[in-house]
VOGU-3710 file (C-alpha; in Angstrom, 3 decimals, decimal comma):
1> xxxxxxxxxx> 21,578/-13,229/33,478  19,469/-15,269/30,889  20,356/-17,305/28,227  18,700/-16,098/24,669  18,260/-18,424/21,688  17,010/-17,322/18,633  15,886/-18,474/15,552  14,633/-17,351/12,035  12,407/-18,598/9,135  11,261/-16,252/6,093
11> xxxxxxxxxx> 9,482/-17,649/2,547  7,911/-16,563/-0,183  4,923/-18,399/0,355  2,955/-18,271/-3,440  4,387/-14,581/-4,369  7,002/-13,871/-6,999  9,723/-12,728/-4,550  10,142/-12,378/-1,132  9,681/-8,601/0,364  10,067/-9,477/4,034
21> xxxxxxxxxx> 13,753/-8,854/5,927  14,950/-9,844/9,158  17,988/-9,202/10,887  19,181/-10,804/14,433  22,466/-10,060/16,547  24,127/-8,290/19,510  25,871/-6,099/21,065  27,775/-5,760/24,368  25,008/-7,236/26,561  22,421/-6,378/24,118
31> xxxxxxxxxx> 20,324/-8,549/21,694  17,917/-7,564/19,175  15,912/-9,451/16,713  14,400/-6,469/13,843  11,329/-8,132/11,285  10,239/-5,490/8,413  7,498/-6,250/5,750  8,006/-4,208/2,502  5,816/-3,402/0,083  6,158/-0,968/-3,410
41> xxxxxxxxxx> 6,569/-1,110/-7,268  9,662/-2,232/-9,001  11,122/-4,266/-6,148  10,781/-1,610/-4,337  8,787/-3,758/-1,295  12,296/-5,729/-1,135  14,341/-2,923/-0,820  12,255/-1,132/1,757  12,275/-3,902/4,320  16,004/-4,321/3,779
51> xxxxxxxxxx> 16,974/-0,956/4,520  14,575/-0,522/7,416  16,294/-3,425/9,049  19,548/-2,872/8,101  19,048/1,265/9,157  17,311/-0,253/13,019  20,646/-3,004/13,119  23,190/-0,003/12,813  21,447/2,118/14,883  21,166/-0,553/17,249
61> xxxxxxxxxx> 24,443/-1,808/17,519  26,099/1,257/17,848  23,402/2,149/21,088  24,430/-0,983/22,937  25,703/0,797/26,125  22,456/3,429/25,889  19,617/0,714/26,786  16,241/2,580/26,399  12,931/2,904/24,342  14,190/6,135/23,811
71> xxxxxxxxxx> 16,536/5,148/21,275  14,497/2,513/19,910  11,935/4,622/18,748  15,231/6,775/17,632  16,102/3,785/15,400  12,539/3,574/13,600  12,107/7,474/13,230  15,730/7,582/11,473  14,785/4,555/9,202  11,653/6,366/8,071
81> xxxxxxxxxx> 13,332/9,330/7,552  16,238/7,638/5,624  13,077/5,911/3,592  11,170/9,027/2,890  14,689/10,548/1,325  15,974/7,317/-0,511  12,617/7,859/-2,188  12,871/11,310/-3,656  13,428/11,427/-7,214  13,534/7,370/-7,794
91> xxxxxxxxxx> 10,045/7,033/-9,751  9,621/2,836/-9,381  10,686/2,955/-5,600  8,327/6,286/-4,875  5,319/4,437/-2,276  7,961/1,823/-1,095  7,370/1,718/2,766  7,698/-1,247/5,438  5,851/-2,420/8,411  8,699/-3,093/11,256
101> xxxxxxxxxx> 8,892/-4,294/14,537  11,731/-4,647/16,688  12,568/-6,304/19,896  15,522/-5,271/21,955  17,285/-6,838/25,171  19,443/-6,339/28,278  20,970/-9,436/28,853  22,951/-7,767/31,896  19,469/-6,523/33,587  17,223/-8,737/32,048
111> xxxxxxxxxx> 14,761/-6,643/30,712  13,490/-6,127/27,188  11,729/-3,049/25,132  9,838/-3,277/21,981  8,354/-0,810/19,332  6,194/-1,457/15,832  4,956/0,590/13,015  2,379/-1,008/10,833  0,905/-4,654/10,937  4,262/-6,945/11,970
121> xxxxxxxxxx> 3,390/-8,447/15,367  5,402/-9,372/18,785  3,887/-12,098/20,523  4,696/-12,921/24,238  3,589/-16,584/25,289  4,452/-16,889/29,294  3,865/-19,596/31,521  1,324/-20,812/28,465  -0,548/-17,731/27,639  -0,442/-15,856/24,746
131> xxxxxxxxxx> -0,050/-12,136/25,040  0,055/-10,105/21,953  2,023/-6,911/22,835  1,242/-4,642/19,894  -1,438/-3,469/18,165  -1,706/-3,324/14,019  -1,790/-0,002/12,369  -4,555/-0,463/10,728  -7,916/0,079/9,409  -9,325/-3,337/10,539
141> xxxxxxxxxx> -7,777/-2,664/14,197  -9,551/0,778/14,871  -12,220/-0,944/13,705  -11,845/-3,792/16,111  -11,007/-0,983/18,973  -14,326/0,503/18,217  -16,791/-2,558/18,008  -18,048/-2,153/14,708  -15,939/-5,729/13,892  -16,129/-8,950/15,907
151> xxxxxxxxxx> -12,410/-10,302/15,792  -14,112/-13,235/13,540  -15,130/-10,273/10,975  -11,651/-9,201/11,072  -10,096/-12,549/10,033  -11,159/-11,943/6,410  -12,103/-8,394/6,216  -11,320/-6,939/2,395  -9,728/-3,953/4,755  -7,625/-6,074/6,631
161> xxxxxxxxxx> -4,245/-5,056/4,609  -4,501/-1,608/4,957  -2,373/0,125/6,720  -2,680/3,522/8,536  1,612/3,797/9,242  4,545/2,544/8,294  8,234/3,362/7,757  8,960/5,486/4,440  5,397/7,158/4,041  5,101/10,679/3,206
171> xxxxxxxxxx> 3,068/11,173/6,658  4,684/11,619/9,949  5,549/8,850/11,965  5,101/7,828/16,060  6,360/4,151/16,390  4,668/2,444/19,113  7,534/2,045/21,948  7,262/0,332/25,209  7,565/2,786/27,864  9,090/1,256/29,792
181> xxxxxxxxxx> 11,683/-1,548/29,892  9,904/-4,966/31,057  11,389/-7,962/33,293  12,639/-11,086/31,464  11,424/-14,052/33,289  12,697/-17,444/32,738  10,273/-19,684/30,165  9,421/-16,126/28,061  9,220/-16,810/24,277  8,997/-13,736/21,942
191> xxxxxxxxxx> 7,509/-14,550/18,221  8,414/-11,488/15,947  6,181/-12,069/12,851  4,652/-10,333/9,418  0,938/-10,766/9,017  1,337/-13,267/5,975  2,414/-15,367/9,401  0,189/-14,539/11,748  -2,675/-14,075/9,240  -2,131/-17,626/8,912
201> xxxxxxxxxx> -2,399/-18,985/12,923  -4,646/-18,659/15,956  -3,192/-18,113/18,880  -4,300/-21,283/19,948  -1,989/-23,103/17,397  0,940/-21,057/18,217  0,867/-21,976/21,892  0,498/-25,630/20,920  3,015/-25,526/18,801  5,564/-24,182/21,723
211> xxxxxxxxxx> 4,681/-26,510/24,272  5,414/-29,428/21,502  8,825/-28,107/20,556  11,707/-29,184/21,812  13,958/-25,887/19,827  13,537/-22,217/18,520  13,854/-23,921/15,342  11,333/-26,597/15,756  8,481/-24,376/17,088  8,982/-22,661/13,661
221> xxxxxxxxxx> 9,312/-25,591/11,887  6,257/-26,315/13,298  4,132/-23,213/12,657  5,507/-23,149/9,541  4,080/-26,524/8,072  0,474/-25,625/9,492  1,197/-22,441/7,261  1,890/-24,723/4,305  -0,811/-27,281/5,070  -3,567/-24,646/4,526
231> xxxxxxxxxx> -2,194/-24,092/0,650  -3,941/-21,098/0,414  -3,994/-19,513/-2,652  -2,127/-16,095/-2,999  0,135/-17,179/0,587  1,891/-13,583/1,158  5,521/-13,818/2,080  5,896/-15,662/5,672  8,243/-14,549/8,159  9,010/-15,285/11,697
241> xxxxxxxxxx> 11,989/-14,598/14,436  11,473/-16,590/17,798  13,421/-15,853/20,864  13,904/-17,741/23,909  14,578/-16,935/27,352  16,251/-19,357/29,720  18,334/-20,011/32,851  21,645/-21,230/31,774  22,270/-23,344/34,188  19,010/-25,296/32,899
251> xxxxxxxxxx> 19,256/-24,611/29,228  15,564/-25,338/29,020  12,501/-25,751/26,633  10,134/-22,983/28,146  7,218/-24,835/28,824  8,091/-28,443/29,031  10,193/-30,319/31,485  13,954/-29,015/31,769  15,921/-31,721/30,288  16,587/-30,275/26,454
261> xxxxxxxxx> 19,592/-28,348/25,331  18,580/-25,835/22,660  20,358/-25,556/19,724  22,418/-21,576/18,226  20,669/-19,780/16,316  19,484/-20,812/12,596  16,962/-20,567/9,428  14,762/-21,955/7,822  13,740/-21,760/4,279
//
């Protein structure tokens, strides 16, 4: 049985008000860490991520004995239906929707499932690599997925924020849901994230950030000042969750020598 350390950062960057929510916990032998990106008039971004993640925590928490992708994907389907209904009638909040992703795990098995609708990532980096697990929906991904765009293109591609799903819009809905369960291993690091983070990193910097930090905490600290560095005009909200997995009886950084105790979890910003 693993160890898991989390922690959390989420900012407005140069926007008004902050329309990302996060939402990190357990259950029985279950953890989860849930990341939703909202967007809509009248506040009505805000209030779509926060019930998305707040609708996925409930369901969550009250499936902690029923580990499965099944009812993950449960979790996202009854969030977009709960969206799609909260909307009827309520003119300001009527396009609010939310990209989401969600990462769920067995601490008693050691296993963890994952499932996404829209453009919020989940990153895996293991034994140094970096493995992006999901795919965006969205326009500039099928492109991508059918060659008409080099991934260089993509990087500032007036396309690149549209999005062909997400939780609350009037179309049906197939979250993207591990099949199966995957293995733990010791070392893994997870990196939930919206795409006003990851629009804002190569992959390169967020492996070099994890093999310099010592904490959850200070590998976001430390992605999060190269996000700030850049000052780019317009920064959309930022948000991150990182997770750690580690052999208690080592307590360990994941990719540097095992002699550092990591901290509970925390924020930032």
């Amino acid at each position: 049985m693993f160890d898991i350390v989390i922690a959390t950062c989420s900012e407005c960057g140069q926007r008004a008000a902050n329309e990302d929510a996060l939402r990190v916990g357990g259950a029985g032998a279950t953890r989860y860490a849930v990341l939703a990106d909202g967007a809509g008039g009248h506040a009505g971004g805000a209030e779509a991520a926060r019930r998305v993640v707040d609708h996925v925590e409930v369901a969550l928490r009250s499936a902690a004995t029923a580990f499965a992708g099944d009812h993950l994907t449960q979790a996202l389907l009854s969030a977009h239906v709960a969206l799609q209904l909260e909307q009827m009638g309520a003119r300001g909040r009527r396009r609010m929707h939310a990209t989401v992703i969600a990462l769920w795990l067995d601490t008693r098995h050691d296993r963890a499932v994952w499932s996404h609708v829209g453009d919020s990532r989940l990153y895996r980096l293991r034994y140094g690599a970096v493995d992006r697990v999901t795919a965006d929906d969205s326009v500039v991904q099928r492109m991508l997925e059918g060659g008409i765009l080099t991934p260089q293109q993509a990087q500032d591609h007036p396309m690149k924020n549209q999005l062909l799903a997400a939780i609350g819009m009037q179309d049906g809905l197939e979250p993207h849901t591990l099949a199966q369960p995957e293995p733990l291993d010791d070392g893994d690091a997870f990196l939930l994230c919206t795409d006003g983070w990851w629009g804002a990193l190569t992959d390169a910097q967020i492996a070099g950030t994890l093999s310099d930090a010592d904490t959850t905490q200070g590998w976001l600290d430390a992605m999060r000042a190269l996000i700030l560095a850049q000052a780019a005009p317009g920064q959309d909200n930022f948000s991150a969750i990182a997770v750690w997995v580690t052999d208690p009886a080592e307590s360990t950084h994941p990719m540097a020598d095992r002699d550092s105790t990591m901290p509970a979890p925390s924020g930032c910003g």
